[in-house]
C-alpha positions in Angstrom: 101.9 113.9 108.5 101.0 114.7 111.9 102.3 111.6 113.9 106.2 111.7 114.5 108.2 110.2 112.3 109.4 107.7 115.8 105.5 106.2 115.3 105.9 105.9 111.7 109.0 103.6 111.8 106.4 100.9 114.2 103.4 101.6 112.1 102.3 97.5 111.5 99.4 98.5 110.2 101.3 100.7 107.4 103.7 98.3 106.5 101.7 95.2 106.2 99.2 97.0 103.4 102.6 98.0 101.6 103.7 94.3 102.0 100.4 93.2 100.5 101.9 94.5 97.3 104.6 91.9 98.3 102.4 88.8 98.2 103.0 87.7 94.1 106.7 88.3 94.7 106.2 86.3 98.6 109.0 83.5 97.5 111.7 86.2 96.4 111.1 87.9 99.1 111.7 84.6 102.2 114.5 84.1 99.4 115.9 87.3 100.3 115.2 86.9 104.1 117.1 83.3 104.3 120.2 85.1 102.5 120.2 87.5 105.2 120.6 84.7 107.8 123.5 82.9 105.5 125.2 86.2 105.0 125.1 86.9 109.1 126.2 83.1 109.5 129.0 83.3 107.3 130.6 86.8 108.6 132.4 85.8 111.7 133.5 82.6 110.0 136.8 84.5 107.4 138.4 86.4 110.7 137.9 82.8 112.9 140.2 81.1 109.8 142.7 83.9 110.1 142.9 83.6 113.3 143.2 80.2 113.5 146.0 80.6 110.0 148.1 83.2 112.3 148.1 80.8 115.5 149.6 77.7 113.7 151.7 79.8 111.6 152.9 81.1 114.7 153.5 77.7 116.0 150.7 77.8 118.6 149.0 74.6 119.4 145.5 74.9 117.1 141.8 73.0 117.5 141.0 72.5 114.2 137.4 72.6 113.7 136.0 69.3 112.6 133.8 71.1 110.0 136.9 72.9 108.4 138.4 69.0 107.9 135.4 67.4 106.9 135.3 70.4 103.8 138.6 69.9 102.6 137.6 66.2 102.1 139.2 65.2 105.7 142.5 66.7 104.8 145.6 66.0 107.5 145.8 69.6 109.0 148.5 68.8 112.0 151.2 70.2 109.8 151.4 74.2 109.6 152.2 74.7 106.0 149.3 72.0 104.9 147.3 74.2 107.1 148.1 77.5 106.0 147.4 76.0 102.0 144.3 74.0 102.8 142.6 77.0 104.6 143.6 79.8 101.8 142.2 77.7 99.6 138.9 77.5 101.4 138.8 80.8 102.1 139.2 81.9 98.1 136.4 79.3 97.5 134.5 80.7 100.5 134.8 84.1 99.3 133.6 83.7 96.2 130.8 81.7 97.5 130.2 84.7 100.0 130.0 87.3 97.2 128.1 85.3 95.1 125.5 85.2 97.7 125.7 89.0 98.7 124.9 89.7 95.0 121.9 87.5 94.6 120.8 89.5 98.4 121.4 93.0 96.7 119.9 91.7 93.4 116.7 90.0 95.0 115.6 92.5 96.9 116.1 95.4 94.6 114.3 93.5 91.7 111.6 92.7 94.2 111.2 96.3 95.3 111.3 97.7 91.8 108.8 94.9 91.2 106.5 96.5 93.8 107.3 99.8 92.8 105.6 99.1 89.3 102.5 97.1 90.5 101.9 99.8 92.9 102.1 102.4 90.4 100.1 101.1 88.2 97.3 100.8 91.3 97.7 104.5 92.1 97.6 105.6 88.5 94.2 103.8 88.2 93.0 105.3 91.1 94.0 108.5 90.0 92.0 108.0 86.6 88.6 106.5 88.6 88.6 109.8 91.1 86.3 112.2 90.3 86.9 115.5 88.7 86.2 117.2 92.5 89.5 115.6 93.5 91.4 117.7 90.8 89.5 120.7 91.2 91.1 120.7 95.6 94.5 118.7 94.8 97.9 120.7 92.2 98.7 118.4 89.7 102.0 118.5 90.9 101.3 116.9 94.0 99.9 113.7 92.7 102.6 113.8 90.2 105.1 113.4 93.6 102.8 110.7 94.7 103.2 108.7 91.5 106.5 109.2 90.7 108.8 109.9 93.9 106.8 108.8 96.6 106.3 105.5 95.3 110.0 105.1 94.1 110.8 106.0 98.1 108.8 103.1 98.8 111.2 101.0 96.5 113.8 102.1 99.3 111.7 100.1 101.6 113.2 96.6 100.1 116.3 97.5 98.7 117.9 99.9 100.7 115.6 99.7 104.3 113.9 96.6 106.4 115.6 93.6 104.6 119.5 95.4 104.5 118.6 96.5 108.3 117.6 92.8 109.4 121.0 91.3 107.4 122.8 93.8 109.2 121.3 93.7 112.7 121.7 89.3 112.4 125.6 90.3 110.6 125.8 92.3 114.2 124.3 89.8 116.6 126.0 87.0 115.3 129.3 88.4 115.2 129.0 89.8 119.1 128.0 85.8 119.8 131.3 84.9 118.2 133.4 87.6 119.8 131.9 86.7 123.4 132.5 82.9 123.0 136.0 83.3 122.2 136.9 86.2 124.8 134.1 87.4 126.9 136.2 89.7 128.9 138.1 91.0 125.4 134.9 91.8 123.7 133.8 93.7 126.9 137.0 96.4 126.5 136.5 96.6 122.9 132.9 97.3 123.3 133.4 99.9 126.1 133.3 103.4 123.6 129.9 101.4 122.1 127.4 103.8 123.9 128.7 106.6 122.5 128.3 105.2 119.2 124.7 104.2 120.5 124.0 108.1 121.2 125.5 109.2 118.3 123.7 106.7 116.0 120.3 108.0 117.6 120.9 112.3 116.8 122.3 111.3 113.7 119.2 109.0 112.6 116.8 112.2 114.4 118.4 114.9 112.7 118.9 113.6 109.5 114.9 112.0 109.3 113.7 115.9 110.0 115.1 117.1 107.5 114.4 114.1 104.9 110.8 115.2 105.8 111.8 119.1 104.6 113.5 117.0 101.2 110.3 115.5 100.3 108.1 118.5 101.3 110.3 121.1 99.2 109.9 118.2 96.5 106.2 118.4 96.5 106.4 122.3 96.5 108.5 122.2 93.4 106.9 119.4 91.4 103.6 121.3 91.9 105.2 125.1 91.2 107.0 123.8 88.2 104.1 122.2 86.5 101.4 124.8 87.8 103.9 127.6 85.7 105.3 125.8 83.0 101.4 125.0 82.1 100.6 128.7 82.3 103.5 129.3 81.0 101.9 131.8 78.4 100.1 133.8 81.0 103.6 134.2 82.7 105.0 135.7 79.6 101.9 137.7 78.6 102.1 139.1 81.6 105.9 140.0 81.9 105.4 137.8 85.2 108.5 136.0 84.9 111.0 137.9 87.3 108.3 137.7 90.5 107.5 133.7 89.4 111.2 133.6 89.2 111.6 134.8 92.6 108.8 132.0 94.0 110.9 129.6 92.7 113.9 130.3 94.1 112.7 130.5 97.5 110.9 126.7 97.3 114.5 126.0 95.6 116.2 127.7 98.7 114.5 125.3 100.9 115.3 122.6 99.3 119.0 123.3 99.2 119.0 124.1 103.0 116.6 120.8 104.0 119.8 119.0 102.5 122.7 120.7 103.5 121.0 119.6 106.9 121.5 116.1 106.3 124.7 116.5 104.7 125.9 118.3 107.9 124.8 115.4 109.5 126.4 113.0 107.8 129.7 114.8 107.8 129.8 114.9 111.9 129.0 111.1 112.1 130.8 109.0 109.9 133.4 111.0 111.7 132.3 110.1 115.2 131.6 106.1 114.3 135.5 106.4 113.1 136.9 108.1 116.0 135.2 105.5 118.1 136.4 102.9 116.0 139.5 103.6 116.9 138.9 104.3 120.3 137.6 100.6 120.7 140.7 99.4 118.7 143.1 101.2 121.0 141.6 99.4 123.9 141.8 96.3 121.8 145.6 96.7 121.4 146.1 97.7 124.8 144.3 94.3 126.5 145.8 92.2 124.5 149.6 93.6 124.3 149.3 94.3 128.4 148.8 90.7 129.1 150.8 88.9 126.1 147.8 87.3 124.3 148.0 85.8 121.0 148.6 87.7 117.0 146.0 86.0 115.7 143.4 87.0 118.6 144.1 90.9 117.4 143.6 90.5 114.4 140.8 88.6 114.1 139.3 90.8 117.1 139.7 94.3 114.7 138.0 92.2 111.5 135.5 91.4 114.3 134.6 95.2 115.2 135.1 96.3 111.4 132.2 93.9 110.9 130.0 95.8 113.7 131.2 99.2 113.0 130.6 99.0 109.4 126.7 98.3 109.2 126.7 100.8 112.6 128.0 103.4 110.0 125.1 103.0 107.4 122.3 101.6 110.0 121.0 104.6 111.3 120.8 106.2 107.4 118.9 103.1 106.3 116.5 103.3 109.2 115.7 107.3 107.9 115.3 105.4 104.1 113.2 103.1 105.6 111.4 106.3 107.3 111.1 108.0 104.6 109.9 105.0 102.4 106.9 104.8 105.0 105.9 108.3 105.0 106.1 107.8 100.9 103.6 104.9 101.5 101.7 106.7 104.1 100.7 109.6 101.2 100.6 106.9 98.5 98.0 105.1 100.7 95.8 108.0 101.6 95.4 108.3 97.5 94.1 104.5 97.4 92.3 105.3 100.4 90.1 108.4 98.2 86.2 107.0 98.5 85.5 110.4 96.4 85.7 108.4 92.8 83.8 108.5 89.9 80.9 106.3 90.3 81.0 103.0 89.4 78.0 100.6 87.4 75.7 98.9 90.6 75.5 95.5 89.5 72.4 95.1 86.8 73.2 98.9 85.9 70.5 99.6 83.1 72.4 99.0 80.1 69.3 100.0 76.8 71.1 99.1 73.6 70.1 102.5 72.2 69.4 105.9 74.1 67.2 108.2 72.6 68.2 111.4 74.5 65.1 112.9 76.3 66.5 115.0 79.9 64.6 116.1 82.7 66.3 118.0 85.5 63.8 118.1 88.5 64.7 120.2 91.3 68.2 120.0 90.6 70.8 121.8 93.6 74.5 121.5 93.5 77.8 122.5 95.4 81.5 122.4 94.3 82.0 123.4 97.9 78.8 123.1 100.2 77.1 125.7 101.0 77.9 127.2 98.2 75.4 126.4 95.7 76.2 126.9 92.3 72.6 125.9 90.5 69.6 126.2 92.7 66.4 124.2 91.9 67.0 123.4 88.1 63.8 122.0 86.4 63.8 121.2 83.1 63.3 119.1 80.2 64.4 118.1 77.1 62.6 116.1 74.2 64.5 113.4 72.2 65.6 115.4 69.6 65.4 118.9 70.2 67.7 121.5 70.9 68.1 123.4 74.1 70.7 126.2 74.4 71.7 127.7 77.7 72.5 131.0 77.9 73.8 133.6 80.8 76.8 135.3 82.1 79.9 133.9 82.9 79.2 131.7 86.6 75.6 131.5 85.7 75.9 127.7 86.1 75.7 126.5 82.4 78.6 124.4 82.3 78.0 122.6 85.7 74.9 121.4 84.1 76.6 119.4 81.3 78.8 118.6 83.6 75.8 116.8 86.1 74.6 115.5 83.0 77.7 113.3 82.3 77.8 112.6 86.2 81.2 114.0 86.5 79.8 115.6 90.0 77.3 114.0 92.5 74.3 116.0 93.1 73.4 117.2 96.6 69.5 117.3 95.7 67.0 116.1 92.9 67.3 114.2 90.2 68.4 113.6 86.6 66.6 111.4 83.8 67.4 110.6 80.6 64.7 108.4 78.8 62.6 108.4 82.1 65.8 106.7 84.1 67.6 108.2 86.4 71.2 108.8 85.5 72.1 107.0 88.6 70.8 103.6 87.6 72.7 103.7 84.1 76.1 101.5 82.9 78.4 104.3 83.6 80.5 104.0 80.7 77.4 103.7 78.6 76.1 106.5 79.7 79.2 108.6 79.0 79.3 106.9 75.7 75.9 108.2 74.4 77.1 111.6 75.1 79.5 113.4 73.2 80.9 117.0 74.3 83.0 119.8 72.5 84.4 121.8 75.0 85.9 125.6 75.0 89.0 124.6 76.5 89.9 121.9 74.2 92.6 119.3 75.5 95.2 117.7 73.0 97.7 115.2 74.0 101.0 114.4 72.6 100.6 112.8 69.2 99.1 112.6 66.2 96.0 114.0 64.9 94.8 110.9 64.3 95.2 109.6 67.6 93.6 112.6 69.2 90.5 112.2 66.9 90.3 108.6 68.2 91.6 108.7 71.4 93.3 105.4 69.9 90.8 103.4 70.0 91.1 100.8 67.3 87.4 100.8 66.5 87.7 104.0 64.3 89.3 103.3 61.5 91.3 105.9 59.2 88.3 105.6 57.2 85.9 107.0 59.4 88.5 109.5 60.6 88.1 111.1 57.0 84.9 111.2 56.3 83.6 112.9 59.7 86.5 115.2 58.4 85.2 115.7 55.1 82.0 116.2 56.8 82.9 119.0 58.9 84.9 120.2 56.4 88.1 120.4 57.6 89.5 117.3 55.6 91.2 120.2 53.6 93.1 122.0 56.7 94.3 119.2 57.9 95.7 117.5 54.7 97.7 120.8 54.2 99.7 120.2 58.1 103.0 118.2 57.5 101.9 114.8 57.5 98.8 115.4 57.6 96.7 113.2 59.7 99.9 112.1 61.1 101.1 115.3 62.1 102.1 115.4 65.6 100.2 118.1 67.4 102.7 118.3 70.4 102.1 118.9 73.9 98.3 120.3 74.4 98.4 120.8 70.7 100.6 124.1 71.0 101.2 124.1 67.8 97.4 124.4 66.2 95.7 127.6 66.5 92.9 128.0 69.1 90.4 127.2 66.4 91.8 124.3 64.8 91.9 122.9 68.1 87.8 122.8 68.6 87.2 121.7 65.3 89.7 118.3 66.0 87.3 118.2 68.9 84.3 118.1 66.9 85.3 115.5 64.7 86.2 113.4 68.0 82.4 114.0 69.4 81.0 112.9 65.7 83.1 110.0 65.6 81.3 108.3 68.6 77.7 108.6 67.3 76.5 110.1 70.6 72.7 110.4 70.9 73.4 113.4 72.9 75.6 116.7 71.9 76.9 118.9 74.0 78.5 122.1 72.5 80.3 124.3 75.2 81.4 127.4 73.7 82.3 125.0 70.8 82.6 128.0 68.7 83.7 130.7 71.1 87.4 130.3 69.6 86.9 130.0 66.1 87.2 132.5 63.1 84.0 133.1 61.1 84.5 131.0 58.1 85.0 127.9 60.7 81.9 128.6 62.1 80.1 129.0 59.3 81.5 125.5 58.7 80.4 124.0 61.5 77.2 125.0 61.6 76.5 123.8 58.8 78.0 120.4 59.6 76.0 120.7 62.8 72.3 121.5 61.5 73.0 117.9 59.4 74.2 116.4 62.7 72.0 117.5 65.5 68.8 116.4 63.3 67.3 113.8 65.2 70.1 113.8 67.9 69.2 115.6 71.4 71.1 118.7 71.3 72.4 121.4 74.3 74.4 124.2 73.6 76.4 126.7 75.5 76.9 130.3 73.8 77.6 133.8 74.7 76.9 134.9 71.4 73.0 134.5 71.1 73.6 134.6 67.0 74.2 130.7 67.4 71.4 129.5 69.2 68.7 130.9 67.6 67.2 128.1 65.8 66.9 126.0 69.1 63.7 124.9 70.1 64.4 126.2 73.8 66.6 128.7 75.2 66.7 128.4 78.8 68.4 131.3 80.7 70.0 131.8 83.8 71.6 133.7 86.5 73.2 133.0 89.6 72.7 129.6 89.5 69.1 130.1 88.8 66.4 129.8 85.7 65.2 133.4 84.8 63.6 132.4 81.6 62.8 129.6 78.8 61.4 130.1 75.5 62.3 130.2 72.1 64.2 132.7 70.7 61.3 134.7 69.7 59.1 134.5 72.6 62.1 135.6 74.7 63.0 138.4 72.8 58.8 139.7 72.9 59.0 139.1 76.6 61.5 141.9 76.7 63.3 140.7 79.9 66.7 139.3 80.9 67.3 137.5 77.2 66.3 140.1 75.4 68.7 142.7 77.2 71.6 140.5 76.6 70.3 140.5 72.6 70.5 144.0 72.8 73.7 144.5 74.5 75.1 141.6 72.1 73.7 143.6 69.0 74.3 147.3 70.2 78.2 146.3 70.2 78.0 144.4 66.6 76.9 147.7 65.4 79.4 149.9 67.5 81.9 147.6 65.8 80.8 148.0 62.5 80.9 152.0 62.7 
């Protein structure tokens, strides 16, 4: 965003990775370049046949073309009214022939650029889902929402609206000055004499209105990003009576908008004005020549079709240059999110792939940074038998969920190393790895849908079956039978309509259904009345038996039957023990245990 927008216009480099997109659509798109040539050869050739009509109706002594006689099957064209019949007629067949190839232009290009508009989505979308979960953490949702949706669709502008409409129009231009200076050099000169003006003019016009395209698509970005950033949190908003200050954010991004625009609207409503006046200007002159020094009807007229065929693609060449701009600062921002290298790791070829994983972890000497240097777990070291239970307890920032989070390499480690069944995380099948793991989280995501495809994720390896019986297992079958539609019911948007607790235990089923042979359980109960919890763990005692286990949970009440609590602070490991040997060391676990049970029974009174 840096280099001027001047560079950006020249950027080879730029353009020829957007036309790589091009390459399966590479016929359509020399289609679309030869119909640009046609269409500039054909333009001077309907005002050269009305000249030449006017002359002999006029009874001027005409050349006629041997071309125009060969095409009307070497007609006799001496007399004028055979003339005047056999060139209208050509001209109606030539002007359907014209249009017909104008629309197959338009319609090529634009079906080529929307073509490219959908391959390259698709790319970016990918890319978004492979980057990792750092990426989302630094960048507003909005903003790679602009970069999926209206930055690539500028790019579409690129084809239909920018270099292949400005190369038909600058041949349509060239070509018609040729004709113009081979029938009346010193005619064309007069005509042309207001032309720098337009030149100038063009030029502001094209500077002017390409700063404030750039303030357009900025304000758009700020938008996109505010709306969905509030309308997400929309409930803190309202909880908070927030709205009339939010309200007031809005309208000043919305401000800037408007004003970005009325920029180029100002812009546009001095120029078209201008490129008339010196239209007329270059017409007067036209009139004068020719009228000064008795010249022929059909020369005039064919002389003002001439520099209506310049001045029109004058009038709209300076706005597609700023589309064509704009459609390569789109592609420069689209291309900097291919160009991301910070993505979620992918399998090194002859990634260990073991047909079953037993689930023992060791964490040796583990340090990590969201943000370097700041270090949010410092020296981790532990381990975790195949089978057993490990809860992690400590206050809120204490580091607990960054370590489930390492654990399904969702962040890269600065130092040490992770194991699981004496292999280092690094070395696994990626989606294997993730596959052997199942998490409930405390800030359960449901997208649009059914239940049943957020238990499933739709994946049409789980049946309905299966669906049911985790269901019945966890013993919610019941709750969700009694929602309309039952396991059809269609949760909406983040599943706004289920309560906070219903929410985790869909979650739960989802983790069950996969079979992981490790369970991760962030605050999975944190949410959830007693009598769900009660349910779960029951479910969960049956489940975790056998299964390598680790839990997150600020109430201690949950974890006491695991075989290890380890606890920390700041990132650090203050403790590990069981439940009882913590509590008889009388350090920082057993304070929290008091503090946690001290306000039970300030509750109860």
């Amino acid at each position: 965003m840096a280099d001027s927008p001047k560079k950006k216009i020249f950027d080879f480099s730029l353009l020829r990775r957007v036309f790589r997109f091009v390459k399966p659509y590479r016929s359509f798109f020399y289609i679309s370049l030869l119909l640009a040539i046609v269409m500039a050869v054909f333009a001077p050739v309907r005002p050269y046949l009305i000249q030449l009509t006017i002359d002999k109706a006029t009874g001027k002594h005409v050349f006629v073309p041997h071309w125009l006689e060969w095409v009307l099957f070497k007609t006799d064209l001496s007399d004028a009214s055979r003339f005047i019949i056999g060139v209208s007629i050509f001209q109606v067949i030539f002007l359907f022939v014209e249009t017909t190839i104008r629309f197959l232009f338009t319609f090529i290009t634009a079906w080529m650029g929307q073509s490219v508009v959908k391959d390259m989505r698709n790319t970016v979308y990918q890319k978004i889902l492979s980057l990792n979960l750092s990426q989302f953490d630094k960048t507003p949702i909005g903003t790679l929402t602009t970069r999926t949706i209206n930055d690539i669709e500028s790019i579409n502008d690129i084809f239909s609206d920018g270099l292949i409409p400005i190369i038909a129009d600058l041949l349509t231009i060239l070509i018609t000055l040729g004709t113009m200076f081979w029938i009346d050099w010193r005619l064309t000169l007069i005509s042309l004499v207001p032309f720098p003006i337009m030149i100038v003019a063009t030029y502001y016009f094209k500077e002017s209105v390409n700063k404030s395209f750039i303030r357009v698509r900025n304000a758009v970005a700020a938008l996109n990003a505010f709306v969905q950033e509030h309308i997400t949190g929309m409930q803190v908003v309202q909880a908070f009576a927030a709205e009339e200050r939010e309200f007031t954010k809005f309208k000043k991004i919305n401000t800037e908008h408007r004003n970005a625009n009325i920029k180029a609207i100002f812009a546009y409503s001095v120029f078209f004005p201008v490129v008339e006046v010196v239209l007329a200007v270059s017409m007067g002159l036209l009139v004068w020549w020719i009228a000064d020094r008795s010249l022929d009807a059909g020369l005039l007229v064919a002389f003002i079709l001439y520099l209506n065929q310049i001045f029109r693609p004058l009038r709209v060449i300076a706005d597609k240059f700023n589309v064509l701009q704009m459609g390569m600062i789109a592609a420069e921002r689209v291309l900097k999110v291919l160009d991301n290298e910070d993505v979620t790791p992918v399998s090194k070829p002859g990634a260990y792939l073991p047909a079953e994983i037993k689930g023992d972890i060791d964490f040796k000497a583990v340090s990590f940074a969201y943000n370097e240097p700041d270090y949010v777990l410092k020296n981790i070291s532990f381990s975790v038998k195949a089978g057993e239970t490990v809860a992690l307890v400590g206050h809120t920032g204490s580091g607990k969920t960054s370590i489930i989070s390492l654990l399904n390499r969702l962040y890269h480690i600065q130092e040490g190393t992770i194991s699981i069944d004496g292999v280092n995380i690094e070395d696994y099948d990626i989606d294997r790895l993730r596959g052997s793991i199942g998490v409930v989280l405390q800030d359960v995501f449901l997208f649009s849908g059914s239940v049943m495809d957020n238990i499933t994720l739709r994946n049409p390896a789980i049946s309905r079956e299966q669906v049911i019986n985790a269901a019945k297992m966890i013993g919610v079958d019941e709750f969700i039978n009694q929602l309309p539609g039952g396991y059809d019911y269609n949760v909406m948007e983040r599943g706004s309509t289920l309560s906070l607790g219903q929410r985790q235990l869909l979650s739960f089923i989802r983790a069950l259904l996969y079979n992981p042979s490790i369970l991760i359980l962030d605050e999975a109960t944190s949410s959830i009345d007693t009598e769900s919890e009660l349910l779960i763990e029951k479910a969960t005692d049956t489940l975790i038996s056998g299964r390598t286990s680790v839990i997150i949970a600020h109430r201690l009440s949950t974890i006491r039957k695991a075989d290890k609590i380890i606890v920390l602070d700041k990132g650090e490991i203050r403790e590990s023990g069981t439940h009882e040997e913590l509590l008889q060391l009388g350090g920082f676990y057993a304070k929290l245990h008091e503090m946690q049970f001290d306000k039970k029974k300030a509750v109860m009174v």
